[in-house]
C-alpha positions in Angstrom: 83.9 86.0 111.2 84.0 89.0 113.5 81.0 87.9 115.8 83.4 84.6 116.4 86.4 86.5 116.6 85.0 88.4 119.6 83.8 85.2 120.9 87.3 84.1 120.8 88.5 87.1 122.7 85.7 87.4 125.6 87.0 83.9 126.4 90.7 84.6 126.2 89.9 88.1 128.2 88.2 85.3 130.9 91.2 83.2 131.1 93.6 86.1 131.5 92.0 88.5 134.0 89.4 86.7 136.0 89.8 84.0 138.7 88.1 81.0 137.4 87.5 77.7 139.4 89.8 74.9 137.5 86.4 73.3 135.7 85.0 76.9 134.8 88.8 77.5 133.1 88.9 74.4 131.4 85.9 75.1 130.2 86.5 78.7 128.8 89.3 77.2 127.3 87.5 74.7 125.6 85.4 77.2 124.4 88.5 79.6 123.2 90.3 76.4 121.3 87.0 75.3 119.8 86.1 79.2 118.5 89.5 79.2 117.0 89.5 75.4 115.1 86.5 76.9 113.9 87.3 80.4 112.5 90.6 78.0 111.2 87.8 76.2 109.3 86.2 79.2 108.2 89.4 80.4 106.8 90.0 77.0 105.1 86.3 77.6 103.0 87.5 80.6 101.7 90.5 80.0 101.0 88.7 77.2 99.0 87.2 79.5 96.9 90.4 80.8 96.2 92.1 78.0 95.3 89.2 77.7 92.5 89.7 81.0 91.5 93.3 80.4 91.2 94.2 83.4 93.9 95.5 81.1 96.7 99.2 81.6 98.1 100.4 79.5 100.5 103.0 80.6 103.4 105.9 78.5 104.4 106.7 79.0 107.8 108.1 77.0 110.8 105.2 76.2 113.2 105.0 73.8 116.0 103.6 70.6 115.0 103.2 69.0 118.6 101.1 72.4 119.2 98.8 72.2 116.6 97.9 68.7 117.5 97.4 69.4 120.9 95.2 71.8 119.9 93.3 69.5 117.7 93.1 66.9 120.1 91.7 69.3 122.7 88.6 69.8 120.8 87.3 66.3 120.8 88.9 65.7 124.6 85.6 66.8 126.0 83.5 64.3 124.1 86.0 61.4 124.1 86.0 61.9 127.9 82.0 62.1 128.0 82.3 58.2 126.6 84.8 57.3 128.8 87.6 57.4 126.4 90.7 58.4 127.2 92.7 61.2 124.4 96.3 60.1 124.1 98.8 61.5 121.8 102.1 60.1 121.3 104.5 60.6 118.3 108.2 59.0 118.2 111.2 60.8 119.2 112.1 61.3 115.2 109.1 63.6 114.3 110.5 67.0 114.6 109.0 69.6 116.7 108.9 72.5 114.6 108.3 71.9 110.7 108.0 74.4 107.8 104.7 74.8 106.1 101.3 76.6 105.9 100.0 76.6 109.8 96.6 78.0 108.7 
């Protein structure tokens, strides 16, 4: 995990302190939302293990729903868009905004 971790970083250190042409950013953030769905995965395998080992513990915390979708949705944006289709999220008005559970 730490080789992706500092892949992560370099690209967040890129958005945050460099002046990047609108495509170049987009793209390193691409690369920064994509590293960290898949670290999240990552985590999720080993946490597998845990679950058959009977070790897992599961937080409850509020987290931002409509952020963690986004963020999902991000990821396939790029090759939705490379087809020509067009990524649109919309959830009703009665879907809360922040919800308690495990955000990992």
């Amino acid at each position: 995990r730490t080789p992706l971790t500092a892949c992560i970083g370099m690209a967040e250190i890129l958005l945050e302190t460099t002046s990047l042409d609108p495509k170049q950013r987009e793209c390193t953030h691409i690369i920064s939302c994509s590293g960290s769905a898949l670290l999240y995965l990552i985590n999720d395998l080993l946490d597998f293990s845990k679950i058959q080992n009977g070790m897992l513990e599961l937080e409850v915390q509020p987290f931002a729903l409509h952020e963690c979708i986004d963020r999902t949705l991000e990821i396939v944006q790029v090759k939705a868009e490379e087809k020509g289709l067009e990524v649109v999220l919309w959830a009703s008005s009665a879907v809360p905004r922040v919800i308690r559970g495990d955000p990992g």
